[in-house]
N, C-alpha and C positions, 0 to 999 in steps of 0.2 A: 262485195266490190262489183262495180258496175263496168261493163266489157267495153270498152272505146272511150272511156271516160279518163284521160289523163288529166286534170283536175285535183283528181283525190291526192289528198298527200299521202306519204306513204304511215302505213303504221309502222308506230318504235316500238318496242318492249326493253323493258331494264328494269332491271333494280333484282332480277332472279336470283343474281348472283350478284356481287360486288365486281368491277370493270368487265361487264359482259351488255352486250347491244345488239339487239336482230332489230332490223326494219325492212317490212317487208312493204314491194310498192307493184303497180300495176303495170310491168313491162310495152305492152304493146295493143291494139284495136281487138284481140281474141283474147284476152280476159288473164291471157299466163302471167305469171308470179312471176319478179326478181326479189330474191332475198341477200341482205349484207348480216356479215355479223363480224362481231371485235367479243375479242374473249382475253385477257390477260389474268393471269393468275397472281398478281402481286405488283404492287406499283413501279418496282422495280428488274421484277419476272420478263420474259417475253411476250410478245402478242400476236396474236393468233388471226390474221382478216380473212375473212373468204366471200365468197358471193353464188351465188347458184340461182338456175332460175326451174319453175316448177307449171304447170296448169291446173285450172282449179279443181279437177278432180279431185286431189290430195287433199282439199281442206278439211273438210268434212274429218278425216281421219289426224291431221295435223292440227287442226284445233279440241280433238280430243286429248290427245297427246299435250301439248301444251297445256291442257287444262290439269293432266294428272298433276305434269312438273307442276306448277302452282301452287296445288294441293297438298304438294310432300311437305311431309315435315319430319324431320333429323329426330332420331331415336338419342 
């Protein structure tokens, strides 16, 4: 992500899970992270929204992270 660049759209991720959504976008001209996410556990279950925002330090270690989830796979 490129710092002062509001342009970019934000990245989505989904499909992790079934009704679960992070997209993560570029908040502001110093480069820091806003992320949203929706999380419900059943079409009929509750749902879950949050938002938080982060700087890019964190990626480096949250795209590893994200990479394991990906990775897992159900014994």
């Amino acid at each position: 992500m490129i710092a002062g660049n509001f342009d970019i759209d934000p990245i989505q991720l989904s499909g992790i899970e079934p009704q679960f959504l992070l997209a993560i976008g570029v908040a502001n001209a110093w480069g820091h992270l806003f992320a949203q996410y929706t999380m419900k556990d059943s079409p009929d279950g509750p749902e879950l929204k949050g938002s938080f925002g982060l700087d890019q330090s964190f990626l480096p270690e949250w795209i590893r992270d994200l990479d394991e989830l990906l990775e897992f796979r159900g014994h």
